[in-house]
ROBA-378852 format. One record per residue: residue in three letters; x, y, z of N, C-alpha, C in turn. Coordinates in steps of 0.02 Angstrom, whole numbers. Layout:
ROBA-378852
PT     r      n.x      n.y      n.z     ca.x     ca.y     ca.z      c.x      c.y      c.z
PT   ala        X        Y        Z        X        Y        Z        X        Y        Z
...
This chain:
ROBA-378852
PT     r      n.x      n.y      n.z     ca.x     ca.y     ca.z      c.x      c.y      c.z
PT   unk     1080     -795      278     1121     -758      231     1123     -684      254
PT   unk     1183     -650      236     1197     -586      267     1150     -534      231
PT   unk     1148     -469      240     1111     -422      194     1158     -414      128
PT   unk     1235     -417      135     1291     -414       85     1292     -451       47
PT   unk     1269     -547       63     1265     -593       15     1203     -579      -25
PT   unk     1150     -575       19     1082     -549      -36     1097     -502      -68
PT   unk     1127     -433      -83     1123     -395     -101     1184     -393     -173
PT   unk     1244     -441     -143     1281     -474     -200     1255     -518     -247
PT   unk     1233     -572     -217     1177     -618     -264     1118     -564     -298
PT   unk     1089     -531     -281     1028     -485     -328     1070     -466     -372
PT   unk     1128     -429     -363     1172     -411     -415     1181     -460     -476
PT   unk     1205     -508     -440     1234     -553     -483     1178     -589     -530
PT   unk     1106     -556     -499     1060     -589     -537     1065     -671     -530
PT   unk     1074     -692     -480     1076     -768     -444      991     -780     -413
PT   unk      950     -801     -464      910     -835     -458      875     -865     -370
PT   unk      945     -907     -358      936     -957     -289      931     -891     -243
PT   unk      958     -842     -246      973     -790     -206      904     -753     -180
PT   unk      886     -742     -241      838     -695     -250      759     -733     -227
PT   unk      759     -807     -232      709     -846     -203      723     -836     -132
PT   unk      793     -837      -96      780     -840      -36      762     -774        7
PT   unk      781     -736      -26      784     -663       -9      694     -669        8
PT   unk      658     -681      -61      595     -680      -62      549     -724       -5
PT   unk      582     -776       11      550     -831       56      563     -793      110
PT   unk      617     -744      151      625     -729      214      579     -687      213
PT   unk      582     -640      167      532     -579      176      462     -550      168
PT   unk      430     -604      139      394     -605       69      325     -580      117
PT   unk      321     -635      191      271     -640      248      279     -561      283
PT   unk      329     -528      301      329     -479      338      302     -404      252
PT   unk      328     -417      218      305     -377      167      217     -354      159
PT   unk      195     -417      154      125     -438      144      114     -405      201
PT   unk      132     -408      245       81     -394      301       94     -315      320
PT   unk      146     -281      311      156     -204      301      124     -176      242
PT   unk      100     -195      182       75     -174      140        5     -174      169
PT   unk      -19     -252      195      -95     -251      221     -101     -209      286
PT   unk      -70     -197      325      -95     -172      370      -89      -77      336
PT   unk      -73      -50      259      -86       11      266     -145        9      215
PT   unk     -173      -52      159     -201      -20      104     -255      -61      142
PT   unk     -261     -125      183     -330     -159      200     -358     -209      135
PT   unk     -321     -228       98     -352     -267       54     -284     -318       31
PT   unk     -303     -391       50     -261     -440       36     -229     -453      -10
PT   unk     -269     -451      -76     -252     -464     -143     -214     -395     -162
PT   unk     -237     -344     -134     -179     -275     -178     -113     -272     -121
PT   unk     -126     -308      -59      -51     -319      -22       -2     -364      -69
PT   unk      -59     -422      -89       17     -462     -120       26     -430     -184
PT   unk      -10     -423     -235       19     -359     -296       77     -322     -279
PT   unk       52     -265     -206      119     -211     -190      167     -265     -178
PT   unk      172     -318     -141      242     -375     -119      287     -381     -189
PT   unk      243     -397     -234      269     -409     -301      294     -360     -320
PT   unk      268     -313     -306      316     -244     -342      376     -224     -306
PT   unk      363     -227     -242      425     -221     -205      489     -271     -226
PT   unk      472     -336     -215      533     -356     -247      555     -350     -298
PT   unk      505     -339     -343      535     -300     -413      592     -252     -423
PT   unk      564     -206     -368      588     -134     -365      660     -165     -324
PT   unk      681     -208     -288      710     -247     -240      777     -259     -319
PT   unk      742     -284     -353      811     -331     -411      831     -277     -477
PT   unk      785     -241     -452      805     -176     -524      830     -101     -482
PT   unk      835     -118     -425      871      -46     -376      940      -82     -323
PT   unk      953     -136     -308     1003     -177     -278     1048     -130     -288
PT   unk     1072     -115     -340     1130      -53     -346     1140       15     -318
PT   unk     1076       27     -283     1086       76     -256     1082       75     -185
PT   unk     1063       19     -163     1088      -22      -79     1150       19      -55
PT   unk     1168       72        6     1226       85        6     1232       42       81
PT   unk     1190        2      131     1208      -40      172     1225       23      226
PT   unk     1183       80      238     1192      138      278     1156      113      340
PT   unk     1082       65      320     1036       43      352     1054      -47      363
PT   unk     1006      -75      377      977     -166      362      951     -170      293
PT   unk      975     -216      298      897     -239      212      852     -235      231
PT   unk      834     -239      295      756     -255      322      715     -206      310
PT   unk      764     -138      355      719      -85      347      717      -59      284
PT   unk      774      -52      247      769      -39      160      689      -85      125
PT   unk      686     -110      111      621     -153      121      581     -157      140
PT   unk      562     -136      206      507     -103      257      504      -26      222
PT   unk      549        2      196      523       60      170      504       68      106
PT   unk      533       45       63      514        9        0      432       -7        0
PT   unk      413      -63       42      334      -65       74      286       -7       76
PT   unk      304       27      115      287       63      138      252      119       83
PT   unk      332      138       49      321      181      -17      269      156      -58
PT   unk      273       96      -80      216       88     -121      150       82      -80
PT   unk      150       38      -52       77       88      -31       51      128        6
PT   unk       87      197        8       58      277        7       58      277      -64
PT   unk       87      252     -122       81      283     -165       24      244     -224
PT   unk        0      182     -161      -47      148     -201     -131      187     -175
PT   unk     -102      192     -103     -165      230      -62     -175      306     -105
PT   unk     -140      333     -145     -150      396     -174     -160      384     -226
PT   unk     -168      337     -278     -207      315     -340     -272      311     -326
PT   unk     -269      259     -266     -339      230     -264     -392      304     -223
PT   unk     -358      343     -198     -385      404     -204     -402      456     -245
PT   unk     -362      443     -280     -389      489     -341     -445      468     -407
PT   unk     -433      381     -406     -491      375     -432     -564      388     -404
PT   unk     -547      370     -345     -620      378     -292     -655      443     -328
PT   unk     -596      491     -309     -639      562     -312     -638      577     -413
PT   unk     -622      535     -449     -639      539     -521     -688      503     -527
PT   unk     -721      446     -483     -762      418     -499     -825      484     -465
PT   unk     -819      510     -428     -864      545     -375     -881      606     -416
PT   unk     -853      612     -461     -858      665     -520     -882      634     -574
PT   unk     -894      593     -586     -928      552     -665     -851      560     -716
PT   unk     -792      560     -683     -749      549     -755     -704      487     -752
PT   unk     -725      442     -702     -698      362     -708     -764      334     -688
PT   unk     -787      295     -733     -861      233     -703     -810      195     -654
PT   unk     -864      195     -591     -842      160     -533     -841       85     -546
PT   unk     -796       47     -534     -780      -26     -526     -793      -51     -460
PT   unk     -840      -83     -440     -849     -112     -376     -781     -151     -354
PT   unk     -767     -169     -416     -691     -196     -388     -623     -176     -353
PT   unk     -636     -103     -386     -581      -52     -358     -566      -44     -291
PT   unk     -640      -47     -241     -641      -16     -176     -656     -105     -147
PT   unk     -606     -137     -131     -647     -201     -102     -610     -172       -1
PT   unk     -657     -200       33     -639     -220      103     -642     -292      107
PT   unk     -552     -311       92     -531     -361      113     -540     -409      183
PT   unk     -554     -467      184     -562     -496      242     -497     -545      244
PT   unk     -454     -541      310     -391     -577      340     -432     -654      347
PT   unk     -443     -700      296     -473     -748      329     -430     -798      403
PT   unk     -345     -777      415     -332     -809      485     -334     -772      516
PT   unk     -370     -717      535     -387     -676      584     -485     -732      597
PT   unk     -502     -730      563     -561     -776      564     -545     -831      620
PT   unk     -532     -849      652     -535     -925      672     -612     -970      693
PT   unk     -649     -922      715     -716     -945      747     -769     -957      686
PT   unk     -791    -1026      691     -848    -1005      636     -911    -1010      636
PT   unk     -933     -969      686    -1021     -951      725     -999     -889      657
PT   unk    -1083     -876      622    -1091     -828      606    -1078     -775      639
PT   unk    -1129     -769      700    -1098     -709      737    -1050     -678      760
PT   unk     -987     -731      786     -938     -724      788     -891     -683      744
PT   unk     -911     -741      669     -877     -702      614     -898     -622      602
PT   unk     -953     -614      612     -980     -547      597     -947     -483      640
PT   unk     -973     -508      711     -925     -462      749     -855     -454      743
PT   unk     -804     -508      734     -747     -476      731     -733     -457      667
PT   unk     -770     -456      603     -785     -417      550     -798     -346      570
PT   unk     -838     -325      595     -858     -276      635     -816     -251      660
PT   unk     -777     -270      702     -738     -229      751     -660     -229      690
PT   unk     -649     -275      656     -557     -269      632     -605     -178      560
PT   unk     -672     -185      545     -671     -139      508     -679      -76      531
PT   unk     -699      -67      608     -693       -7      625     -633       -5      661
PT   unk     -573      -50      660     -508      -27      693     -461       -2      611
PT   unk     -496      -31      542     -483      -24      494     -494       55      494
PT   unk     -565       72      478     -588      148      506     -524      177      517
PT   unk     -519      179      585     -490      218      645     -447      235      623
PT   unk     -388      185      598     -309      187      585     -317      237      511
PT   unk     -361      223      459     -358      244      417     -371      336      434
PT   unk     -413      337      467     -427      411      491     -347      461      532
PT   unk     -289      406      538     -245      452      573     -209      470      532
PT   unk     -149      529      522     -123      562      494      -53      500      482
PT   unk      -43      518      400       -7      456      369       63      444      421
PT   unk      119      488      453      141      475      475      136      423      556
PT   unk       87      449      605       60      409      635       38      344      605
PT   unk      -10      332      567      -33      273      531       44      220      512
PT   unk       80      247      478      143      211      468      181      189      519
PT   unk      187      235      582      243      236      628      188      141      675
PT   unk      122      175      689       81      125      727       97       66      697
PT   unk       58       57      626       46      -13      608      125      -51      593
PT   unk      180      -12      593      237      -48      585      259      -84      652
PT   unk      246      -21      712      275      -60      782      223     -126      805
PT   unk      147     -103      765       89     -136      829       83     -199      771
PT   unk       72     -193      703       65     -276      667      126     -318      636
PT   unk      184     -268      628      248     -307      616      284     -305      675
PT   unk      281     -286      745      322     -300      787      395     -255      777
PT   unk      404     -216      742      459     -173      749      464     -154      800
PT   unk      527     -136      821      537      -97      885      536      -14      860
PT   unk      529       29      904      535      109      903      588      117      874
PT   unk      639       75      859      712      100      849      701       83      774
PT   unk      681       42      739      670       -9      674      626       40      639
PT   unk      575       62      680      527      116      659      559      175      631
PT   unk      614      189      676      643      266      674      690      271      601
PT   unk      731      209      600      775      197      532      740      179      476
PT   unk      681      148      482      621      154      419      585      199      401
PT   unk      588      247      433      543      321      437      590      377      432
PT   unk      652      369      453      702      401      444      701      451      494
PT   unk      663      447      558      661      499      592      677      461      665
PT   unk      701      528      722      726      518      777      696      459      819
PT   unk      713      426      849      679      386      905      618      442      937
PT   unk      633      481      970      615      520     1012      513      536      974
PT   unk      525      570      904      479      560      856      448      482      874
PT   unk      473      456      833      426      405      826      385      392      914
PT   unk      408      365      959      397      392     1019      333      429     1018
PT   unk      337      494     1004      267      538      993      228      514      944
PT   unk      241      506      878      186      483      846      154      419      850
PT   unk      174      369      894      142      296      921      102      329      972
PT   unk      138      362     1005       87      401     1077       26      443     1049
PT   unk       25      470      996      -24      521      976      -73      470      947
PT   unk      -46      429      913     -100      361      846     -123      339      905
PT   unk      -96      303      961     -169      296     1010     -219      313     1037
PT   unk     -188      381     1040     -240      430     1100     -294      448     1032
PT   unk     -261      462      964     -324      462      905     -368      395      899
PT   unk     -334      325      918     -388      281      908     -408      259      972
PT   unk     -410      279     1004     -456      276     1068     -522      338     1062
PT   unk     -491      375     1040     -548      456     1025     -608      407      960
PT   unk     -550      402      928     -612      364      859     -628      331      869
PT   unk     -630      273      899     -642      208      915     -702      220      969
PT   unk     -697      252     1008     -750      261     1080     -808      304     1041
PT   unk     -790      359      983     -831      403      960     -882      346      912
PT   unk     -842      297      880     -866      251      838     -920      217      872
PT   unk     -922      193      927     -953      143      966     -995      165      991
PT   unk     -992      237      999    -1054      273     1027    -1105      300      999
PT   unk    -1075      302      930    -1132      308      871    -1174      234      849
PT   unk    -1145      182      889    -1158      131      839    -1217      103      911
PT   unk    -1207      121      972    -1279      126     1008    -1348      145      998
């Protein structure tokens, strides 16, 4: 289906439409949300909201872009803006004016990233996806966005640039810079952990 038929059908509030819309996208959503907040269960929450936001904003689609990337940014938006809640409770809890919920702060585990099932196995690449978790989280939000869109959804630099709204040339630099930061963190990480 075209981005015009989905975006006619959401209109039209067509049901069949709006399931398929959801079935194409639903996998690449989830996994742009997880690769910025790190926790499975609040990826699929943000998915849910996105399409929400997907059937109650359709009207303002002007088709300047793809649906894709409209959607990839949509993603995106919510969680920076879920990553800045869950920051501000942190530091209300860090002050005594929200009681901390162990639940609030979980580190989600990808169980198909798991495939091996030696304890040790599991442990180490526990280990290592939480200090690449670390790392990414430590780079500056634009980097962080520009990386995990090209390196876990497979966007191209160009897909990046119309979801970010910025030049090729940019994005370009900020994939080049998010490495050379997680190679710095990552080597600094490992050397502490000797």
């Amino acid at each position: 289906m075209s981005d015009r038929e989905f975006i006619q059908g959401i209109l039209r509030r067509d049901q069949a439409v709006f399931r398929e819309l959801v079935e194409t996208y639903q996998r690449q959503v989830i996994r742009t949300c997880y690769s910025l907040v790190h926790d499975e269960e609040d990826a699929r929450d943000l998915a849910q909201d996105v399409f929400i936001e997907l059937l109650e904003s359709a009207h303002s689609f002007r088709g300047e872009a793809r649906l894709s990337t409209w959607i990839y940014r949509i993603a995106v938006n919510k969680s920076l803006n879920h990553l800045k809640r869950q920051k501000r409770k942190q530091i209300l809890s860090r002050i005594g004016l929200l009681s901390a919920d162990p639940g609030e702060i979980r580190g989600g585990v990808d169980e198909d990233i798991v495939a091996d099932n030696s304890a040790d196995s599991n442990l180490e690449r526990k280990e290592m996806r939480e200090a690449l978790h670390f790392a990414i989280d430590r780079l500056p939000m634009n980097q962080k966005i520009a990386f995990t869109m090209h390196r876990y959804e497979d966007l191209s630099y160009q897909e990046v640039a119309g979801v970010m709204n910025l030049s090729l040339a940019s994005v370009e630099s900020l994939i080049h810079r998010a490495r050379q930061n997680l190679r710095k963190t990552l080597s600094d990480y490992y050397k502490g952990k000797q």
